[in-house]
MDTraj code that builds the backbone (N, CA, C; nanometers):
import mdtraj as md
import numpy as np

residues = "UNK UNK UNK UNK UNK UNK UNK UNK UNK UNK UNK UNK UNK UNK UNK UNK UNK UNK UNK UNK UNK UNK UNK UNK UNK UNK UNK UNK UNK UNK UNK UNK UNK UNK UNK UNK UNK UNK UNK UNK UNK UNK UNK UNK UNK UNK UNK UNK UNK UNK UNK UNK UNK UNK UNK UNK UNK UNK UNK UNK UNK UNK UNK UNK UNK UNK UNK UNK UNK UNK UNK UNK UNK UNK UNK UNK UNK UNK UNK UNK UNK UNK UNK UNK UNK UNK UNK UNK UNK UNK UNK UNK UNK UNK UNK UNK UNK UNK UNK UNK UNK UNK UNK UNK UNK UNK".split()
xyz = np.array([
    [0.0809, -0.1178, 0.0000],
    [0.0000, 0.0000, 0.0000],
    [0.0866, 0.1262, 0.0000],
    [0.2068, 0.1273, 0.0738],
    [0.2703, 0.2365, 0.0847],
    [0.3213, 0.2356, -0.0698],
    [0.3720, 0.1556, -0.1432],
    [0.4284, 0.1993, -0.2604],
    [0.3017, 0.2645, -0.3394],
    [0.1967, 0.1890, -0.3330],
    [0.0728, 0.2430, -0.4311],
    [0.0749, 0.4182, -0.4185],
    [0.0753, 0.4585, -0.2816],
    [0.0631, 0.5795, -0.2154],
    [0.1742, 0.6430, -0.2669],
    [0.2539, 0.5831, -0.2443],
    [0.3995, 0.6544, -0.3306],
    [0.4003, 0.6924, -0.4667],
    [0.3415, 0.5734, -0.5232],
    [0.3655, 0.6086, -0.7272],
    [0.2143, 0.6751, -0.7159],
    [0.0708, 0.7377, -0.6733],
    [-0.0126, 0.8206, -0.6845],
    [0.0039, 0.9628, -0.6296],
    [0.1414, 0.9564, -0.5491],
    [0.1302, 1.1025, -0.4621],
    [0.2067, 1.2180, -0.6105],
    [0.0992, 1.3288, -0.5956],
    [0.1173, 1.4059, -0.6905],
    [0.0446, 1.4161, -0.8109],
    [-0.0366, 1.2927, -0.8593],
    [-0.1209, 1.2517, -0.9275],
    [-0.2842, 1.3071, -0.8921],
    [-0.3488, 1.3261, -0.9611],
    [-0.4975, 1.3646, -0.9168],
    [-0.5946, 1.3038, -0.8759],
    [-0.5082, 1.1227, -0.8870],
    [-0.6150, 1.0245, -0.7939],
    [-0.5095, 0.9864, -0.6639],
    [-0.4481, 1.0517, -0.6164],
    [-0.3664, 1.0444, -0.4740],
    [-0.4906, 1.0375, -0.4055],
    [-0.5759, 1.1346, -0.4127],
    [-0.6905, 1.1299, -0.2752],
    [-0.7382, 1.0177, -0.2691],
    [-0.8034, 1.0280, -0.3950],
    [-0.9136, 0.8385, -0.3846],
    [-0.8492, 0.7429, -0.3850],
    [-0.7091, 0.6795, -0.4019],
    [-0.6351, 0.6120, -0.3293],
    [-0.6462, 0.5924, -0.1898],
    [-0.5948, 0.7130, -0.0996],
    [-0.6031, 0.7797, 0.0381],
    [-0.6867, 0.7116, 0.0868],
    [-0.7979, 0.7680, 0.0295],
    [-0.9630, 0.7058, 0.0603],
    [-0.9529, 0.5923, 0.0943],
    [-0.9697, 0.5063, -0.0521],
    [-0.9663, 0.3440, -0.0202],
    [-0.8801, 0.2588, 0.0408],
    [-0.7490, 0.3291, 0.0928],
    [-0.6858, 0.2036, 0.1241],
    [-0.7092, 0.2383, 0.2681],
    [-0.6953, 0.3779, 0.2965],
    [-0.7339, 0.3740, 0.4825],
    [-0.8726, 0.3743, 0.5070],
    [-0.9499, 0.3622, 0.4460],
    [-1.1089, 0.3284, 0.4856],
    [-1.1880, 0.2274, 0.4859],
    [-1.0710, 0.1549, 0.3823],
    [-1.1752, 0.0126, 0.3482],
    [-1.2867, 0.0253, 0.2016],
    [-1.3162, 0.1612, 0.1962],
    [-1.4445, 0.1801, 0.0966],
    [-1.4484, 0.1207, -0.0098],
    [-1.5515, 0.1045, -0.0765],
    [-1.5164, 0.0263, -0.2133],
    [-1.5318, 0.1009, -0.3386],
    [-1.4775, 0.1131, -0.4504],
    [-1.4081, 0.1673, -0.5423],
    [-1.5585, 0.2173, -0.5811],
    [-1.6759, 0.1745, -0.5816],
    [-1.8178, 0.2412, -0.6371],
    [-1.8269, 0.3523, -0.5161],
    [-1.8214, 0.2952, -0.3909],
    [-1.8639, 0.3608, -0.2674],
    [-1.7341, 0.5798, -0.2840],
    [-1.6119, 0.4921, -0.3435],
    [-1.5498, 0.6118, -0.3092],
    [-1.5615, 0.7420, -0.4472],
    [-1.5755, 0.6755, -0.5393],
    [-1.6117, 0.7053, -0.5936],
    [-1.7509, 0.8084, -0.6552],
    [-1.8657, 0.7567, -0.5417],
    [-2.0054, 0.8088, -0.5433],
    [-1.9696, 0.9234, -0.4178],
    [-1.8819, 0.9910, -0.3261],
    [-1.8992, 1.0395, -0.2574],
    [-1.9271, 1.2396, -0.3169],
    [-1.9671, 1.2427, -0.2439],
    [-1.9832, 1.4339, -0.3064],
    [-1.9208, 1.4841, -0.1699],
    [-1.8822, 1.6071, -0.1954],
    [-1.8532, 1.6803, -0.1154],
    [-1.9085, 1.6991, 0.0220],
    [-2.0308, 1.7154, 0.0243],
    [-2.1399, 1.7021, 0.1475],
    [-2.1237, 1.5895, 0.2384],
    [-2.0719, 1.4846, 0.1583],
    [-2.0617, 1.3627, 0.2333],
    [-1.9439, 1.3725, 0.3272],
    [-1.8627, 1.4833, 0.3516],
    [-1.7360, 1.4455, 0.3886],
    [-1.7478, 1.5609, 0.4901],
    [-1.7208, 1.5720, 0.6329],
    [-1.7064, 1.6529, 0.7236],
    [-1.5410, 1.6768, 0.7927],
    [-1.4764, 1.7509, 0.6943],
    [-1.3128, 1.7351, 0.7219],
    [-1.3096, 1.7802, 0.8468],
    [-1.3362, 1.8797, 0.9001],
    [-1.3564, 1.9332, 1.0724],
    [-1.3362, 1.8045, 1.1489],
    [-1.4414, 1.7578, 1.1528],
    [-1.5164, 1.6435, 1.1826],
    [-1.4256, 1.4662, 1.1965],
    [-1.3665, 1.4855, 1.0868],
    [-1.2912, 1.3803, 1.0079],
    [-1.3929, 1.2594, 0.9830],
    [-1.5223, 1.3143, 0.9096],
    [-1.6045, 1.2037, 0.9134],
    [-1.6069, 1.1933, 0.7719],
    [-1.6717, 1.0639, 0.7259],
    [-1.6939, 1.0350, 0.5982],
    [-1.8232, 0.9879, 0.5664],
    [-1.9786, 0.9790, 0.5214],
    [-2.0609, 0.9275, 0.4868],
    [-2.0766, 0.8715, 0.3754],
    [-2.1161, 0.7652, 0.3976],
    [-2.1663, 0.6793, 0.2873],
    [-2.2516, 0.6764, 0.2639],
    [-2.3195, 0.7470, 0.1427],
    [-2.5110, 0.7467, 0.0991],
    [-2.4937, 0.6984, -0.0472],
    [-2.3896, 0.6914, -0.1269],
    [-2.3776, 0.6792, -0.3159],
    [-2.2650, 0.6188, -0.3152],
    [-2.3044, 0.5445, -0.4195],
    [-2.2019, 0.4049, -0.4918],
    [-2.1986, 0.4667, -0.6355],
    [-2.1407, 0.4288, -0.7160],
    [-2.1366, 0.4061, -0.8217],
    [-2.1216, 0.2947, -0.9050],
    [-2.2451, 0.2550, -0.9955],
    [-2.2210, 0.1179, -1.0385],
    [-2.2510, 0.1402, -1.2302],
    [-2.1919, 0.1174, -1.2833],
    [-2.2047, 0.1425, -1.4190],
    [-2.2314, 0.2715, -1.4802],
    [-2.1260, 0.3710, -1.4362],
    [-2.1481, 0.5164, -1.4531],
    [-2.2057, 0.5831, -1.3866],
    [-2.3541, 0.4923, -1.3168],
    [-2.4591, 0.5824, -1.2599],
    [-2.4379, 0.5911, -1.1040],
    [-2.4775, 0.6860, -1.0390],
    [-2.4813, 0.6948, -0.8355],
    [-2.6036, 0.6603, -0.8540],
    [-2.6277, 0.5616, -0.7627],
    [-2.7221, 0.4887, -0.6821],
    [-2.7318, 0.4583, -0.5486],
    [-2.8055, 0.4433, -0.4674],
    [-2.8119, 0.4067, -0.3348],
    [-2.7686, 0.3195, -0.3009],
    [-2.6347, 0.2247, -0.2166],
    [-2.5759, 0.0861, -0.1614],
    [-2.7057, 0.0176, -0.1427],
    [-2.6537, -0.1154, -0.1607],
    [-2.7436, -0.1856, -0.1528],
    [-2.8057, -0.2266, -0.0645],
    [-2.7306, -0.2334, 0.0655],
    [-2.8216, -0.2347, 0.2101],
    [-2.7941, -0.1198, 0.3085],
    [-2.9140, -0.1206, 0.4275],
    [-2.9041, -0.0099, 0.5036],
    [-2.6914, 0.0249, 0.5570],
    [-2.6789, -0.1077, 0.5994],
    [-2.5860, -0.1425, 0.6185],
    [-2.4437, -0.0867, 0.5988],
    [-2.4960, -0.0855, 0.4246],
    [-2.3667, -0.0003, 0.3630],
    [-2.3585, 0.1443, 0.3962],
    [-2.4808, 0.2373, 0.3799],
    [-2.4823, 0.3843, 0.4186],
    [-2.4396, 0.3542, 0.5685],
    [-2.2738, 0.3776, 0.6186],
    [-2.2312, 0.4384, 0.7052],
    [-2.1415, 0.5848, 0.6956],
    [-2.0840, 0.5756, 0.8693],
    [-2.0503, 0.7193, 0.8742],
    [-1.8828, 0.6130, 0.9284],
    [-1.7717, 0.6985, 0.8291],
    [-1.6405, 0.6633, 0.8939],
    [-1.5873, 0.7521, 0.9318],
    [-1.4610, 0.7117, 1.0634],
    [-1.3921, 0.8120, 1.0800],
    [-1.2040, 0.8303, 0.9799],
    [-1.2069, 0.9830, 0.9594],
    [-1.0675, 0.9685, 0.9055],
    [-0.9707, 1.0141, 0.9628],
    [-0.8722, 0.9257, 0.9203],
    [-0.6852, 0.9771, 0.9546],
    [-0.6841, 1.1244, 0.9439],
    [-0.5721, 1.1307, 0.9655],
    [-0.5204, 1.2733, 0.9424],
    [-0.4757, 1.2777, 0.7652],
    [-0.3946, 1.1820, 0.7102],
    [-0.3626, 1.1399, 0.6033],
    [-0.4787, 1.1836, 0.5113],
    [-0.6280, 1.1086, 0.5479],
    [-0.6887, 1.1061, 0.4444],
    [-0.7229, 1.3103, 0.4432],
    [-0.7837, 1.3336, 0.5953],
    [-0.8016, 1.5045, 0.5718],
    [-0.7282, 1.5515, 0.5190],
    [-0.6002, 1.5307, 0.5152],
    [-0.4632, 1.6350, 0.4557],
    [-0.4928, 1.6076, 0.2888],
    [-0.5485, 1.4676, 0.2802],
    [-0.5312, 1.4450, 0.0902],
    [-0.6137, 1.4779, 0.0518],
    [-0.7172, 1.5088, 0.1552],
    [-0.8617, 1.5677, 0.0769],
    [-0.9246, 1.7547, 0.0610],
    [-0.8334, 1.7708, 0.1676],
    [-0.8106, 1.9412, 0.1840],
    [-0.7591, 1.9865, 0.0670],
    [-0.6447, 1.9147, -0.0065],
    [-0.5945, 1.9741, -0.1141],
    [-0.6057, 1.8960, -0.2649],
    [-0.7215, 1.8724, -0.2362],
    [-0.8295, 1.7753, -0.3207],
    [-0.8713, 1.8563, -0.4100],
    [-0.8678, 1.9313, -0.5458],
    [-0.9787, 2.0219, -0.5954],
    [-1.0910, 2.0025, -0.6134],
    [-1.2373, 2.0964, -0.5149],
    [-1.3160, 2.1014, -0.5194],
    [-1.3873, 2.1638, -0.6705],
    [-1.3968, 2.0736, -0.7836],
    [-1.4676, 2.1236, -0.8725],
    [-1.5763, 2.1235, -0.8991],
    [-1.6411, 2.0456, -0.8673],
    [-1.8234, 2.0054, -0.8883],
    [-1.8770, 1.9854, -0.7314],
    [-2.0185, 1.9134, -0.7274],
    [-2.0146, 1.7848, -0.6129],
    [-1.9738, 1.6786, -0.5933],
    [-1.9050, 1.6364, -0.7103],
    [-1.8720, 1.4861, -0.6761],
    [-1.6898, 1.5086, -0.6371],
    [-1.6533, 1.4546, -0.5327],
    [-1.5321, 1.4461, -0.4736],
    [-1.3990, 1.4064, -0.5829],
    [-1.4872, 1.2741, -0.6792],
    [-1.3649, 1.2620, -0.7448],
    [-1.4091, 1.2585, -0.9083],
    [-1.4938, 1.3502, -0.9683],
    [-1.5210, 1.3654, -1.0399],
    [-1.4512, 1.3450, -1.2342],
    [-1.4982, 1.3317, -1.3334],
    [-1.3980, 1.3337, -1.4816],
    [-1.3429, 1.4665, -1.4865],
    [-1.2991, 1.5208, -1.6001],
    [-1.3028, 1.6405, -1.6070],
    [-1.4441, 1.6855, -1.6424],
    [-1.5649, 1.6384, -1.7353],
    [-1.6563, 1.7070, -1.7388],
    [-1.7670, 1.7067, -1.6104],
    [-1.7123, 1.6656, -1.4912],
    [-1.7789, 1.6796, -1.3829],
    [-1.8900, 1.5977, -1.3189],
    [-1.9036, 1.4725, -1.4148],
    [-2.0194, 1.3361, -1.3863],
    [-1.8716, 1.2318, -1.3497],
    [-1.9538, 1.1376, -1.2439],
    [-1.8801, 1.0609, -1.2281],
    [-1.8330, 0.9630, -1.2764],
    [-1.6549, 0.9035, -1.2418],
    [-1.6344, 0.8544, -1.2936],
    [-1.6591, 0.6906, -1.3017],
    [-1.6709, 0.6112, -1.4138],
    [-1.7250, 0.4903, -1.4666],
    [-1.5929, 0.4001, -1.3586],
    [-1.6747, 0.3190, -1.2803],
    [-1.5652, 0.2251, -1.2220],
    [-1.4871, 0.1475, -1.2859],
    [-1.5204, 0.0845, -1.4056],
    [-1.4544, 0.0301, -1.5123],
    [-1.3169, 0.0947, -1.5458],
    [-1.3344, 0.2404, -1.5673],
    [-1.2559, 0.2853, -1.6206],
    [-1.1583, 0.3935, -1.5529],
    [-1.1756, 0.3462, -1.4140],
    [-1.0697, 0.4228, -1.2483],
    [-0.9305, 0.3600, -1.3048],
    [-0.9474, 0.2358, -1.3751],
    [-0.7726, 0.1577, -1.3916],
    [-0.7198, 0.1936, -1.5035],
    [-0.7537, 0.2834, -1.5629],
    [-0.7203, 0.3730, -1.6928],
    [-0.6738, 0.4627, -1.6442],
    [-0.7112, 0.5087, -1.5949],
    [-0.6545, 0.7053, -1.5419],
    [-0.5346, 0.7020, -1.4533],
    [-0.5085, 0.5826, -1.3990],
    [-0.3518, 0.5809, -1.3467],
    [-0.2691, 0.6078, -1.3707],
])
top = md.Topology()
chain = top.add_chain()
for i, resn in enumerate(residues, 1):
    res = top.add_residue(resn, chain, resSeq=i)
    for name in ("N", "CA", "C"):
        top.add_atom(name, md.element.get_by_symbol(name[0]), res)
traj = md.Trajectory(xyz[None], top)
């Protein structure tokens, strides 16, 4: 994990890396997050949107919509995160991105 963190730091998916490897989340889950979802103060993270075939949708059980807490790591990668749209880790045209295609943009 530390090397992954290593060859993404500086890159524009450093954060959502960040994300998934200290949270556990899953690549739809980190993916579907918006801005709102994330209380950096706080160091909280909510889970309400997945992403599954391009589209945000609701997880599939109550279960999945939780609230995590974050590192310092992840606040620091997400503070200097650019906020461009609502979605946290957005394309460039600002809809989210297709999980399929997260292993392309590396």
């Amino acid at each position: 994990m530390k090397a992954l963190l290593r060859a993404a730091q500086g890159t524009d998916l450093y954060a959502i890396w960040v994300v998934m490897v200290t949270t556990g989340v899953r690549v739809g889950e980190a993916l579907g997050l918006r801005w709102e979802d994330l209380d950096l103060e706080a160091r909280t993270l909510r889970v309400n949107k997945t992403v599954y075939r391009g589209q945000s949708c609701l997880p599939k059980t109550d279960s999945s919509r939780r609230t995590i807490k974050l590192s310092r790591l992840v606040t620091e990668a997400l503070k200097q995160h650019p906020q461009q749209c609502e979605w946290v880790f957005p394309t460039s045209r600002g809809t989210t991105i297709n999980v399929n295609n997260l292993r392309y943009r590396s």
